[in-house]
VEXBAFI-323438 format. One record per residue: y, x, z of N, C-alpha, C in turn; residue in three letters; residue number from 0; chain. Coordinates in Angstrom, 3 decimals. Example, Ala and Ser with C-alpha at 12.3 -4.5 7.8 and 13.67 -1.06 7.14 Angstrom:
BEGIN
+----------+----------+----------+----------+----------+----------+----------+----------+----------+-----+-----+-------+
:   nnorth :    neast :      nup :  canorth :   caeast :     caup :   cnorth :    ceast :      cup : res :   n : chain :
+----------+----------+----------+----------+----------+----------+----------+----------+----------+-----+-----+-------+
:   -5.690 :   13.190 :    7.800 :   -4.500 :   12.300 :    7.800 :   -3.300 :   13.200 :    7.800 : ALA :   0 :     A :
:   -2.250 :   12.850 :    7.080 :   -1.060 :   13.670 :    7.140 :    0.030 :   12.900 :    7.870 : SER :   1 :     A :
+----------+----------+----------+----------+----------+----------+----------+----------+----------+-----+-----+-------+
***
This chain:
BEGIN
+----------+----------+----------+----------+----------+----------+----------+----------+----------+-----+-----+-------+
:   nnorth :    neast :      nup :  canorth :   caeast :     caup :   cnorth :    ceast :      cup : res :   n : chain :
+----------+----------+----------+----------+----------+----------+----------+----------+----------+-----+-----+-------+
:   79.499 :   31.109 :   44.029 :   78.473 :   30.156 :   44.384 :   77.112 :   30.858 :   44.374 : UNK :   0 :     A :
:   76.291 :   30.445 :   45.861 :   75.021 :   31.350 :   45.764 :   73.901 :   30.324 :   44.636 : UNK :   1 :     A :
:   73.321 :   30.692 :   43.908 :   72.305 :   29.913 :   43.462 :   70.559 :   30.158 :   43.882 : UNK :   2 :     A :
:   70.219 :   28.840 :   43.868 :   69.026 :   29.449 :   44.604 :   67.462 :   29.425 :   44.035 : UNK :   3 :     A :
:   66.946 :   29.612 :   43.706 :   65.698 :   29.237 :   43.098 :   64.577 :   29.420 :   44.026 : UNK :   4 :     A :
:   63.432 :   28.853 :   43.418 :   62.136 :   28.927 :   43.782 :   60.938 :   29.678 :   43.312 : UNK :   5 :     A :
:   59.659 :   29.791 :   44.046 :   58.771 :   30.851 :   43.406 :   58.679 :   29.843 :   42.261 : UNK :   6 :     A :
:   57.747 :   29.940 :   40.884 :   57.218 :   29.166 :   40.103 :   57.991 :   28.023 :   39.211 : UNK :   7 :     A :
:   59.689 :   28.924 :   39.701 :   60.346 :   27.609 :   38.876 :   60.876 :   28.259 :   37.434 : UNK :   8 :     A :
:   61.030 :   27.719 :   36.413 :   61.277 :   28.165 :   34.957 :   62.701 :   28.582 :   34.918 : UNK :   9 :     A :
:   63.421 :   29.037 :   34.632 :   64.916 :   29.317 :   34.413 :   65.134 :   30.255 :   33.180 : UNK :  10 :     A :
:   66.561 :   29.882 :   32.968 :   66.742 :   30.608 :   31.573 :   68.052 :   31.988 :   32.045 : UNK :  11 :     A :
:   68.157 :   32.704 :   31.444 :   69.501 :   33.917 :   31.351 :   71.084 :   32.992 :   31.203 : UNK :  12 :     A :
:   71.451 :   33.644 :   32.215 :   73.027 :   33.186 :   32.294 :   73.911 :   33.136 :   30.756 : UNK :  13 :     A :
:   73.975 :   32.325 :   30.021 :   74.471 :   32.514 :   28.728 :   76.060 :   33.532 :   28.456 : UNK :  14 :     A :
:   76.137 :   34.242 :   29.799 :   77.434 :   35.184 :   29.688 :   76.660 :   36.642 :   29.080 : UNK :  15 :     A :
:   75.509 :   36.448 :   29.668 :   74.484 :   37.751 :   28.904 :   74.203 :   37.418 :   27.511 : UNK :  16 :     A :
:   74.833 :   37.422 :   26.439 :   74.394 :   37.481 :   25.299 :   73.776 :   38.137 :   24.789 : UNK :  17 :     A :
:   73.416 :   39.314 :   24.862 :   72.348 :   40.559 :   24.554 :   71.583 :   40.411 :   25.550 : UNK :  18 :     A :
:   70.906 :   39.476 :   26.270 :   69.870 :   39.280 :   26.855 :   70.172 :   40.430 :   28.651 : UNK :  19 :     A :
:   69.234 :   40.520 :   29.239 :   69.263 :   41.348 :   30.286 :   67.968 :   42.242 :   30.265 : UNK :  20 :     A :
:   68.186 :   43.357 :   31.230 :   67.225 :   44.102 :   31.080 :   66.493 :   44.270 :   32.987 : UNK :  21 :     A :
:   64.962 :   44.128 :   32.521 :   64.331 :   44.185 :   33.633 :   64.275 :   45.446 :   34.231 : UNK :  22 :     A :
:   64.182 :   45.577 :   35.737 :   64.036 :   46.734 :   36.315 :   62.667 :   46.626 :   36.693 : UNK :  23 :     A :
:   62.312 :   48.133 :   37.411 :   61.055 :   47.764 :   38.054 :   60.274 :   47.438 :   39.541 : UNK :  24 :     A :
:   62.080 :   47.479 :   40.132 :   61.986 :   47.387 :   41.601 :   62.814 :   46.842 :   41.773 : UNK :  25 :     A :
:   63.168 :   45.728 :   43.145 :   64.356 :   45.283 :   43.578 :   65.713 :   46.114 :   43.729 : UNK :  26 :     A :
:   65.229 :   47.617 :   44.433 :   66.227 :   48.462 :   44.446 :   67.066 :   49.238 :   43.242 : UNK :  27 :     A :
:   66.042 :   49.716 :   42.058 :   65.795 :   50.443 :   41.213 :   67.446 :   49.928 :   40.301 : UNK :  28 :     A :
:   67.950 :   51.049 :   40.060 :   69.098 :   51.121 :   39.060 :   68.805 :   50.710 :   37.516 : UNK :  29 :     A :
:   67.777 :   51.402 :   37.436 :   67.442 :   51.676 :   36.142 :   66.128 :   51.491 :   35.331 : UNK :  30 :     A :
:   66.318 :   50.803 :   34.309 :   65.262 :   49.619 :   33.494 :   64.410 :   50.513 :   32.269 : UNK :  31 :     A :
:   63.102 :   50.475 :   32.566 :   62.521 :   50.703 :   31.752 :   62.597 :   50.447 :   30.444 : UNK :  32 :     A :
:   62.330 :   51.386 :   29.197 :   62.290 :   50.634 :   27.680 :   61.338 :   49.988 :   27.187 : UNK :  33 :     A :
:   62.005 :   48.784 :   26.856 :   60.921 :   47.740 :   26.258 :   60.970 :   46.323 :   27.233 : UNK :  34 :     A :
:   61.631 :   46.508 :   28.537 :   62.297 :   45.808 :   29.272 :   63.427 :   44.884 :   28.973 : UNK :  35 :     A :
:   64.060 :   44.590 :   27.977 :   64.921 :   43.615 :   27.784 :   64.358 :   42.309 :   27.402 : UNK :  36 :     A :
:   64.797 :   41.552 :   27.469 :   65.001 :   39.955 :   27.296 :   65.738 :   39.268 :   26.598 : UNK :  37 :     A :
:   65.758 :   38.806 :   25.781 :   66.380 :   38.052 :   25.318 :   67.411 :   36.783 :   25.943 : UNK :  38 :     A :
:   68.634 :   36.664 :   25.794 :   69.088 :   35.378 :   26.584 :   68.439 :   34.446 :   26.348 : UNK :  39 :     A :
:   67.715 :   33.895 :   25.126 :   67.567 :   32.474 :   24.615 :   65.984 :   32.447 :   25.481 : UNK :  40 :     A :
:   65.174 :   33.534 :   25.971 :   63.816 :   33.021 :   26.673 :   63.807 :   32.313 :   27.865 : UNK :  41 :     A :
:   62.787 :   31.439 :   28.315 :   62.567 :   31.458 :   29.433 :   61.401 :   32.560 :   30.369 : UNK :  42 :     A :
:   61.819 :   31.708 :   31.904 :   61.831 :   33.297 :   32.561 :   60.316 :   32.347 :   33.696 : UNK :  43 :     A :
:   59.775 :   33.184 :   34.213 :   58.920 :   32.004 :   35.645 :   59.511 :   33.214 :   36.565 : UNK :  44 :     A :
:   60.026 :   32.289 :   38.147 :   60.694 :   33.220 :   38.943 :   58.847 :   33.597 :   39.810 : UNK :  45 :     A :
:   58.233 :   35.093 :   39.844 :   57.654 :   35.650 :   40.433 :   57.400 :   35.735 :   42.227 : UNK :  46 :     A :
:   58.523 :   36.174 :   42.585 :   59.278 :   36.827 :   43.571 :   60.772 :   36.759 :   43.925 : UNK :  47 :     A :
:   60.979 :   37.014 :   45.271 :   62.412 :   36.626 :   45.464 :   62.703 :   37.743 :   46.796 : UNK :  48 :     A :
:   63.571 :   38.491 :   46.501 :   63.582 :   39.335 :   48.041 :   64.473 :   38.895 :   48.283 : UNK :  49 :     A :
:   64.321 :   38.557 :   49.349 :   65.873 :   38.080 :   50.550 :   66.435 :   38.792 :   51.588 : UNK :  50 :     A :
:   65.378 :   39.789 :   51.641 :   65.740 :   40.936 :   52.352 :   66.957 :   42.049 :   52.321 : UNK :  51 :     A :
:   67.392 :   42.650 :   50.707 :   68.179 :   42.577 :   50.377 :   69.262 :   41.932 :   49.536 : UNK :  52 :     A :
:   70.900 :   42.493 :   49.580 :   71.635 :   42.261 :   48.591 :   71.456 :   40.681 :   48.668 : UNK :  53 :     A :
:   72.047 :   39.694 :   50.578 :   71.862 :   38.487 :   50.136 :   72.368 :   37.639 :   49.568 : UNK :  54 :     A :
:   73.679 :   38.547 :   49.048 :   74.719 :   37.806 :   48.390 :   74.158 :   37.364 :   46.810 : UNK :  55 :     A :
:   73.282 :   38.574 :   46.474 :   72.520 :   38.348 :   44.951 :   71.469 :   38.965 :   45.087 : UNK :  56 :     A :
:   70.609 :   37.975 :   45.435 :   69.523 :   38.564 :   45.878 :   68.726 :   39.111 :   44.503 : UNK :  57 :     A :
:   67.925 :   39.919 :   44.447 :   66.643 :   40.418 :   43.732 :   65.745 :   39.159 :   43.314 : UNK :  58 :     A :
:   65.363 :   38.949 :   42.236 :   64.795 :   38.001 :   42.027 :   63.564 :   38.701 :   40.412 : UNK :  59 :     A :
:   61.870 :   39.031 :   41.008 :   61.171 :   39.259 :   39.956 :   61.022 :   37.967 :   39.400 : UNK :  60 :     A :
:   60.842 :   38.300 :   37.872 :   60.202 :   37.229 :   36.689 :   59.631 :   38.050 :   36.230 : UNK :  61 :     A :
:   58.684 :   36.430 :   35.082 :   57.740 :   36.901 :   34.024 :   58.749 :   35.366 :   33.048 : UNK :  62 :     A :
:   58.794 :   36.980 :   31.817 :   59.290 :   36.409 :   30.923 :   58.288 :   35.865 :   29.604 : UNK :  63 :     A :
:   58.700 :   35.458 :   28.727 :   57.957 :   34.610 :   27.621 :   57.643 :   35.069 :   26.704 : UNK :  64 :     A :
:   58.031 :   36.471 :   26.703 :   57.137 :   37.592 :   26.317 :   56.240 :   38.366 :   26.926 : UNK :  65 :     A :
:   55.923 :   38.511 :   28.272 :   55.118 :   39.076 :   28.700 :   56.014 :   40.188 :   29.596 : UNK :  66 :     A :
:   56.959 :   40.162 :   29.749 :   57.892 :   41.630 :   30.351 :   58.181 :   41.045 :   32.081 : UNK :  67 :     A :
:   57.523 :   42.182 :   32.770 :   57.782 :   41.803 :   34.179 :   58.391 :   42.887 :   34.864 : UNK :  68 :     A :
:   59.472 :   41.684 :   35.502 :   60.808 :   42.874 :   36.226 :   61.511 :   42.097 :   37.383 : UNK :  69 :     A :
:   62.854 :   42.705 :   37.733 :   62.967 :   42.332 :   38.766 :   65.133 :   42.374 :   37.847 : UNK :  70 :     A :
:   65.407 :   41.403 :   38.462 :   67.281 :   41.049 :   38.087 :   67.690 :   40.777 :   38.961 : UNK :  71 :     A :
:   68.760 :   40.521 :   38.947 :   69.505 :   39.273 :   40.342 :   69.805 :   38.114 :   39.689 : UNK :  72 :     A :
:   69.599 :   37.233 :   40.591 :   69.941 :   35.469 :   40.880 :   70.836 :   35.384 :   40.221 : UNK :  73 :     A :
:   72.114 :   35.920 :   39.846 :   73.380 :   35.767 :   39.277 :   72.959 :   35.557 :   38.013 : UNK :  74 :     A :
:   72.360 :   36.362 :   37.315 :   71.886 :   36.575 :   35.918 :   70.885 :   35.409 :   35.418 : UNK :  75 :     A :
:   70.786 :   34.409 :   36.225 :   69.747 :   33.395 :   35.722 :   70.554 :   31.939 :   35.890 : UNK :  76 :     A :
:   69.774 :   31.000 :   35.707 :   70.789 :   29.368 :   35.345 :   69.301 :   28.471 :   35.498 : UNK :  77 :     A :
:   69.687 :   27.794 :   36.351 :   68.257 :   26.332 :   36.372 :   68.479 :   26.068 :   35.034 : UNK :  78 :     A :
:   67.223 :   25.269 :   34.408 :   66.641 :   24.661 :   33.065 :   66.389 :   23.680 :   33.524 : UNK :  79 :     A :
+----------+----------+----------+----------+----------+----------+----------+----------+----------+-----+-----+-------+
***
């Protein structure tokens, strides 16, 4: 199931991530800076959304409730 969100909408981490997820710093980018993780239990504000790629799961930047800004996929998040 595709899920879809919006710019400015709140969402929380897929509760299958129990150790939270870790932000990247680009839509493309493999690999996540330190100090970049998240907690599952925060909420997230969706930033950005590329649809350009990967439209099956798309790229999706947040700002989390700590202050950490990155970029995950759609899969990894859940409406609130």
């Amino acid at each position: 199931m595709r899920l879809s969100f919006e710019i400015g909408e709140i969402v929380g981490i897929d509760p299958g991530y129990n150790a939270g997820i870790w932000l990247r710093s680009s839509p493309s980018s493999n690999i996540s800076s330190e100090g970049s993780n998240v907690p599952n239990h925060g909420l997230l504000l969706v930033v950005e959304i590329d649809t350009t790629q990967f439209l099956k799961d798309p790229p999706v930047k947040v700002l989390s409730n700590r202050g950490v800004v990155g970029w995950t996929f759609s899969s990894r998040l859940k409406k609130v």
